[in-house]
N, C-alpha and C positions, 0 to 999 in steps of 0.2 A: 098764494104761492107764486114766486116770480117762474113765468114759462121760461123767461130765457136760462136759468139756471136749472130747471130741464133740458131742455136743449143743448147746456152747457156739458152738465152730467150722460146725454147719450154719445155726447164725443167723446168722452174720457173713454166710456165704456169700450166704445171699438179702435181708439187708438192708444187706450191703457199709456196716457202720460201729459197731465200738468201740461209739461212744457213743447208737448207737440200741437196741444188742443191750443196754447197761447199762440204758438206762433200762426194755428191756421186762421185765428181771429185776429191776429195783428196787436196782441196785449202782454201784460206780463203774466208769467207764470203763478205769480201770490194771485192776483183777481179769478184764475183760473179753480186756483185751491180756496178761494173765500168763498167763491162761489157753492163748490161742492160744500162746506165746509157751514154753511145757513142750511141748503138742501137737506144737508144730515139732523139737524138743527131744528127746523121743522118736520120734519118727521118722527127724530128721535131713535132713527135707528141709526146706525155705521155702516157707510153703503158700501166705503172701500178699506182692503187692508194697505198702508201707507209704510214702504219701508223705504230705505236710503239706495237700493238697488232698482224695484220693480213695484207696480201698482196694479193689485188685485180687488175684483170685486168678491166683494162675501155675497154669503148668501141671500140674504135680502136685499143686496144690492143686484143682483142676477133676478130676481124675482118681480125687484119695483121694473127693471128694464123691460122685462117682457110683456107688462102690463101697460108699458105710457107709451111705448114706441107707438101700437098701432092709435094711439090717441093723438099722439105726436102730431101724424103724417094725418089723421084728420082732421086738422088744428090747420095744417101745412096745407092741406087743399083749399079750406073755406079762405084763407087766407088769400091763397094763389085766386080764387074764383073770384073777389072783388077783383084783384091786381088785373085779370084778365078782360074784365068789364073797358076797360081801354082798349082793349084789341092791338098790345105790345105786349110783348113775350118778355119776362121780368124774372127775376132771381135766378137762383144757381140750377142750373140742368145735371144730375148726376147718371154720368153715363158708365157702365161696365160694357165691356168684350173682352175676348181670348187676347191675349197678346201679341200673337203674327196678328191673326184677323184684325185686330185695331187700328194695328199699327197700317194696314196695308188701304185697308177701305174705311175706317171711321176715323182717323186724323185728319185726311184729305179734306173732309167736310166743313171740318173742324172752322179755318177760314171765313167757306160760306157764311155762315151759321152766326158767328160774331160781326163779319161785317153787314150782312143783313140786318141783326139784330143786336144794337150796341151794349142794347139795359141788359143783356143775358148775359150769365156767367154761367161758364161748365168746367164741369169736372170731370174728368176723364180717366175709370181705372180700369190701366188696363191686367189681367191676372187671369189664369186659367182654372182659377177655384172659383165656381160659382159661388155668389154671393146673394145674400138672403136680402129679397126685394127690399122687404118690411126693416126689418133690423137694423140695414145699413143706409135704409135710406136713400134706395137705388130708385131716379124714374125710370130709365130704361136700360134694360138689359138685353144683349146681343147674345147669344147662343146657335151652338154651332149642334147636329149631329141628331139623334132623336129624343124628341124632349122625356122626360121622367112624369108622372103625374105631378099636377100643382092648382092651385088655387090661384093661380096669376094670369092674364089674357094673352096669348099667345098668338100671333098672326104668322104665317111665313112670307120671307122677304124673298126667296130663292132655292132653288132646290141644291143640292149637293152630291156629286157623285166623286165617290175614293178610283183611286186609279195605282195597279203597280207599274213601277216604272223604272228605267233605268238609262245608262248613257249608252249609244252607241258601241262607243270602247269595251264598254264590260262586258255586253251580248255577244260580241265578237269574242272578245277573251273565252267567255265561259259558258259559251251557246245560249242561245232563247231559248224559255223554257215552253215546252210547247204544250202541256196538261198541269196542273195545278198539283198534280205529287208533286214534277221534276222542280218546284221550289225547294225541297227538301235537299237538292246537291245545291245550293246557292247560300252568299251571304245575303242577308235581310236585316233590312236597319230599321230596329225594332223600335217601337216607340208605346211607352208605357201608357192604357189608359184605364181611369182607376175605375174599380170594381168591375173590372175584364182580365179575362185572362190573355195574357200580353204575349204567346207561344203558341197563336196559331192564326192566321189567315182564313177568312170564309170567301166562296165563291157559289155564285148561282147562276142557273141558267134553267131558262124556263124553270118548271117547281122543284127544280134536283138543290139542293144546296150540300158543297163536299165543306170542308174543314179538315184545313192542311196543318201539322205543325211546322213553323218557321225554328233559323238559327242564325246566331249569326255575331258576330264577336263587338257589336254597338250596339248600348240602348241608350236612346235619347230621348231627352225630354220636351223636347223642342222642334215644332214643323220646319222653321224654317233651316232649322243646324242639318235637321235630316234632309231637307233638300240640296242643303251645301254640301252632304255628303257623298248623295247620289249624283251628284254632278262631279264630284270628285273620282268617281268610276269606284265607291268601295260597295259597291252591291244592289239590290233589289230594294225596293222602296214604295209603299202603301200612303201616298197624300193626295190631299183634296185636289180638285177643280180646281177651283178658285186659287190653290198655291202655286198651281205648274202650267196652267193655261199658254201661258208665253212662250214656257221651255219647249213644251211638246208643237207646239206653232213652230218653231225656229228650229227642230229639230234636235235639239241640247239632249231633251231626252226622250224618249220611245216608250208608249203604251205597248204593255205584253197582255196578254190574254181577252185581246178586244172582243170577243164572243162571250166574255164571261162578267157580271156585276160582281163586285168584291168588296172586302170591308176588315175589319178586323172587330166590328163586334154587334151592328145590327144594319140591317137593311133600310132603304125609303129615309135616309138621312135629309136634312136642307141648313139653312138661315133663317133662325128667329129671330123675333122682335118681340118682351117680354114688358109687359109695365102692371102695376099691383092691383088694378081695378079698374072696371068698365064703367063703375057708377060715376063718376068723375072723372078726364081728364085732363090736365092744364093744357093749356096755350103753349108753353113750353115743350114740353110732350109732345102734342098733335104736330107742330112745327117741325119736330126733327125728326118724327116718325115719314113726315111728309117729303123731307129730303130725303130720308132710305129710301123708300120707294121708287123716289125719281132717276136715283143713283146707282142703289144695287139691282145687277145682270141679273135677270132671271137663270141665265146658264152659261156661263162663262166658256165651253166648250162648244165651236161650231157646228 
């Protein structure tokens, strides 16, 4: 059985289309579907359903995927581990983070990383839906906030602390709030996070921990719209270190309740560094892990 028509068949599977997988390989669309189309061939079963709008996998086509991927990617190490016997960082690096966060500290790198290393190609997605190491064929994953259990190696890059905050102008407007009810006479620009309840604020200090319900006439999707917003004087605002470090420097915008840690959904948050296993890791990998480190602030707040 040809690998590469494996290989071929896990790109369809997560970009579910012929002619997106052709274009990322630089071919035509037919070589993409001939490919698939031997795969089924020798196996014998129909891996995908093919209509003139959308391309679905059946069920044995969902089936064979969960079973070669992690075959794939140990195929993809022994591979990487000659390549690296040169001691040059070679093939495609695939990297995920959050989408502000990426955009703010792992593009920057980005640069380095190829002019250092010419033979390297990366890929860079950025999305606020984690993404499954194995599946997508992710070497490293950037993760914000406290991790979830997993079977993946987990280092932290930097710690993390959430901050409410607001402009000047609006405290003055609508008073500072000085105990953690008096949020409740305030707008708070709420920001959705999934499998949390998105309608209330937590606050702790030494072991007391209160939880406030928030209101407030904006939910957003997006750290950085909601900082555009706070800075636009419409209210109270719950973001990272790492978002507003500058603001709150320059005065733009004001920490309220500096007596109190806060959050909107767990405590002891940071910056991960995610990669699929310890028993191996590429040259690739170790390299750009090696730039995080050197690059991300352990605390962005003085």
């Amino acid at each position: 059985m040809d690998i590469e028509n494996l290989h071929i068949f896990t790109d369809v599977m997560l970009l579910r289309s012929f002619t997106d997988v052709a274009k990322k390989k630089n071919t035509a669309p037919s070589s993409i579907s001939r490919s698939i189309a031997n795969l089924e061939r020798d196996l014998g079963v129909r891996l995908f359903h093919r209509t003139t709008r959308k391309l679905e996998p059946t069920e044995a086509g969902l089936l064979y995927y969960e079973q070669i991927s992690p075959l794939l990617m140990e195929l993809d190490n022994a591979k990487q581990a000659a390549i690296d016997i040169n001691q040059e960082p070679k093939g495609t690096l695939r990297i995920t983070a959050s989408t502000v966060y990426g955009q703010m500290y792992i593009t920057p790198l980005l640069p380095i990383l190829t002019r250092k290393y010419p033979l390297l190609k990366i890929e860079l997605l950025l999305t606020d839906t984690y993404l499954d190491l194995i599946e997508d064929r992710i070497d490293v994953s950037i993760r914000l906030g406290v991790l979830q259990d997993s079977s993946y190696v987990a280092r932290k890059l930097s710690n993390m602390e959430l901050f409410i905050c607001a402009t000047p102008k609006y405290l003055k407007q609508r008073s500072t709030p000085k105990q953690p009810k008096d949020i409740q006479n305030h707008d708070c620009l709420i920001f959705p996070r999934p499998g949390y309840n998105n309608t209330n604020w937590m606050f702790k200090q030494g072991n007391d921990v209160v939880k406030v319900p928030i209101q407030g006439q904006c939910l957003i999707t997006n750290s950085k719209a909601i900082k555009h917003c706070a800075l636009s004087d419409m209210g109270l605002a719950l973001l990272p270190d790492w978002l507003i470090h500058q603001e709150l420097e320059s005065g733009e915008l004001v920490r309220v309740f500096e007596d109190f840690t806060t959050t909107a959904t767990d405590f002891d948050g940071g910056v991960y560094v995610l990669y699929p296993t310890r028993e191996y890791i590429p040259l690739k990998t170790k390299v750009f892990i090696d730039l995080l480190n050197k690059n991300i602030p352990q605390t962005h707040i003085n």
